[in-house]
N, C-alpha and C positions, 0 to 999 in steps of 0.2 A: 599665169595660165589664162587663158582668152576664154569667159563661158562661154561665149558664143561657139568658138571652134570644138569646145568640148560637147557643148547641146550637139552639132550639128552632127559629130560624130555619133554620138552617144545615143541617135535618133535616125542613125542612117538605115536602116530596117524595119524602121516603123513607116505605115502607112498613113496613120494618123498620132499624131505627138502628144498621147494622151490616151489611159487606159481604156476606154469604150471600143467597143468592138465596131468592127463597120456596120456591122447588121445593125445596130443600134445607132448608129446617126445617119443609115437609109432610111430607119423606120422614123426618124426628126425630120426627115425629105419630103417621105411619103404625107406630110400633114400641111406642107406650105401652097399655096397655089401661086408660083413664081412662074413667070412667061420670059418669051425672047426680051420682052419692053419691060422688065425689070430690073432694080438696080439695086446692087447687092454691096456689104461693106464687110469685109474681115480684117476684123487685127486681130495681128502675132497673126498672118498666116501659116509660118513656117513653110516650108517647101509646097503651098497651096493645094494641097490634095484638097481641101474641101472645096475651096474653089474652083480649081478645074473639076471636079464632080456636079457640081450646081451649073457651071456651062454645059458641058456633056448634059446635060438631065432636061434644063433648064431652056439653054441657050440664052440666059438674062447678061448682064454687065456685072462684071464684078472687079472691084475698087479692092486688093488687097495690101495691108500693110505689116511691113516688119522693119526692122533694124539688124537683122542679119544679114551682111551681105554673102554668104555661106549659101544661108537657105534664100535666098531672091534668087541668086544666080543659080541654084539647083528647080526654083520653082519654073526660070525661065527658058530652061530648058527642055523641060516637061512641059511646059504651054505650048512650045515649038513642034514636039513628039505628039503630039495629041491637036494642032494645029486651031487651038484656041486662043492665040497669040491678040487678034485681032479684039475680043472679048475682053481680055483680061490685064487692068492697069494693076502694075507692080510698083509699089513706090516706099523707099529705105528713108522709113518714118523710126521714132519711138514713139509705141500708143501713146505715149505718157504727154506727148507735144503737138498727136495729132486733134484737128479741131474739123468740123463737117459741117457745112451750113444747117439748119433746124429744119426737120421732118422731108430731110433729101432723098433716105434708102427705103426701099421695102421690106430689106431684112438686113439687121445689123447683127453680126458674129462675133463671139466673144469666147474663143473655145480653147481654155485651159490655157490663154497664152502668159497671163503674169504681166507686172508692169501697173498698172491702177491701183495706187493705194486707195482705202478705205473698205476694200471686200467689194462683197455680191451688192449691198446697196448702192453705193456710190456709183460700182460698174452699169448697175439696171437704168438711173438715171438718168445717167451722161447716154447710153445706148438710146432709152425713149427720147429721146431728145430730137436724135439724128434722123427716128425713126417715122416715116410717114405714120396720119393715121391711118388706123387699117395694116400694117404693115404689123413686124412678126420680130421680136428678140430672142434669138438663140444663146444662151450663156452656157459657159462650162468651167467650170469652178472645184475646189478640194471642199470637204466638209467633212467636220468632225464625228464618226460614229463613235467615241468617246471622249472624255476628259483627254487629254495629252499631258503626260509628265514633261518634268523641266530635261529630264536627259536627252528625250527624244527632239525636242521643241529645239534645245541647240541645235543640233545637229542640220534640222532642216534654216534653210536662207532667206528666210525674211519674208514676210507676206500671211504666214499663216495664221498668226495668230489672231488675224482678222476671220478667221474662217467662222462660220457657224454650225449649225447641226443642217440635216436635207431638209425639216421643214422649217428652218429657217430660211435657206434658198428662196423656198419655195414664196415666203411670206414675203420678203424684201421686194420681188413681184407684185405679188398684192399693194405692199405700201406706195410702190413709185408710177400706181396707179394702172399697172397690168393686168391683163388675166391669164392665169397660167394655162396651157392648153397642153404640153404632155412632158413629163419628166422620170428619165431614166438613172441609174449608177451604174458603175464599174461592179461586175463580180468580184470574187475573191480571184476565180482563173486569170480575170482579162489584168485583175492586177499584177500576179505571176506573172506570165506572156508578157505585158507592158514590160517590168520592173530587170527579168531575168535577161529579155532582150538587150535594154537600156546598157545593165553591167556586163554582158557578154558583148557588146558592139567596141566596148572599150577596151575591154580584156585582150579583146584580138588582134584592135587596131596597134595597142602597144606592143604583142610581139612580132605584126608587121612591121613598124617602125619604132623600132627597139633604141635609134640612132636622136631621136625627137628630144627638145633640151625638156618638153613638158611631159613627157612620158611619167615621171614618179609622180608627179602631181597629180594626175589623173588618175593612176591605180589607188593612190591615197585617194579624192573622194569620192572614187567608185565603190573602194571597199570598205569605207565607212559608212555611204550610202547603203548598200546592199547591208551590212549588218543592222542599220537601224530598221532597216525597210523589215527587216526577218524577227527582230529582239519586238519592235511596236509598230511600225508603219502598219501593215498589213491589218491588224485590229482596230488602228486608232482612225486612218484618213483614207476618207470615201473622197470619190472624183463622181458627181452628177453634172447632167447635163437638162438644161432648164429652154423650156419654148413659152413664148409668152407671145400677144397677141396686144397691138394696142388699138386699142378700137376708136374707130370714127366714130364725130358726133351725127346723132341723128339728124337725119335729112340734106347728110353731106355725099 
């Protein structure tokens, strides 16, 4: 089975690919001071809603990447529909390969898409990097609101055991020499919404296409998903979302 093709289904209802509510990464918007002459970087845009939202908003340049070609070619057609085509460079990267000259964007995005090993520190890092001074990191990350047992810990695919607690998020910031300037989480509802979505998108598509050779596969880890997500997820793993701020030297 192709994750990608399952992501893509699996997220065809979502506006944004990741439990936070939109009102909550408008009120991430409302804090940036981005203009038309700004240059923006998303990876793992997925179908670029946040990106086409910061041209709309914005009118700045925005550089997004993925390795899906699923969501680019869903993202590219929504650029066309919304006629921000000209704005907006799409390019079938993996974050994992992609490299940015030093201190090139004003704001670098990192929103829940997976793919950088070492956690929230290493991802703040390589982002201040890319990121002008003065310019702004937006991260979106899982974090631990408890311990995780080993049953649950299987079940989920790799990456998390890097996760920390929220303030730890928060501090990994501080260390890669940031200032955090506003950070929200996922309720319990927007997890619901997210998660019930996510398994109902799959549920459906499979008895649309009942005929699909991957059809059993996907109901297997849809509904093994969905039961961890109900026995521990829901308790154990928070999704925040981090702004951070790297600041010019004085008299620059």
């Amino acid at each position: 089975m192709n994750p990608q093709k399952f992501s893509a289904i699996a997220h065809r209802d979502h506006d944004y690919m990741n439990p936070l509510s939109a009102a909550k990464i408008e009120r991430m918007l409302d804090l940036l001071p981005l203009t038309e002459h700004s240059r923006v970087l998303d990876l793992g845009c997925g179908r670029a809603e946040l990106a086409l939202r910061i041209i709309e908003r914005f009118g700045s340049q925005v550089v997004a990447i993925d390795n899906s070609s699923l969501m680019l070619d869903a993202a590219r057609e929504r650029a066309e529909w919304t006629g921000a085509v000209g704005r907006l460079h799409l390019d079938n990267v993996d974050i994992r390969d992609f490299v940015a000259d030093p201190e090139t964007f004003h704001l670098v995005v990192y929103l829940g898409a997976g793919g950088i090993d070492g956690g929230v520190p290493v991802i703040l890092r390589k982002l201040r990097d890319w990121t002008q001074p003065g310019g702004y990191v937006l991260v979106g990350d899982g974090y631990w609101k408890r311990k995780p047992g080993s049953e649950y810990l299987a079940v989920l695919e790799g990456g998390e055991a890097q996760y920390l607690d929220h303030r730890g998020n928060v501090q990994a910031g501080l260390d890669a020499g940031l200032v955090p300037m506003h950070a929200c989480v996922a309720s319990d509802d927007e997890w619901d919404e997210y998660e019930w979505k996510y398994a109902r998108s799959i549920e459906r598509y499979v008895r649309e296409q009942p005929d699909d050779p991957d059809a059993p596969a996907m109901l297997d880890r849809i509904r093994r998903w969905r039961d961890a997500y109900l026995r521990a997820g829901r308790d154990t793993l928070g999704f925040g979302a981090y702004l951070f701020h790297r600041t010019a030297p004085r008299g620059s």
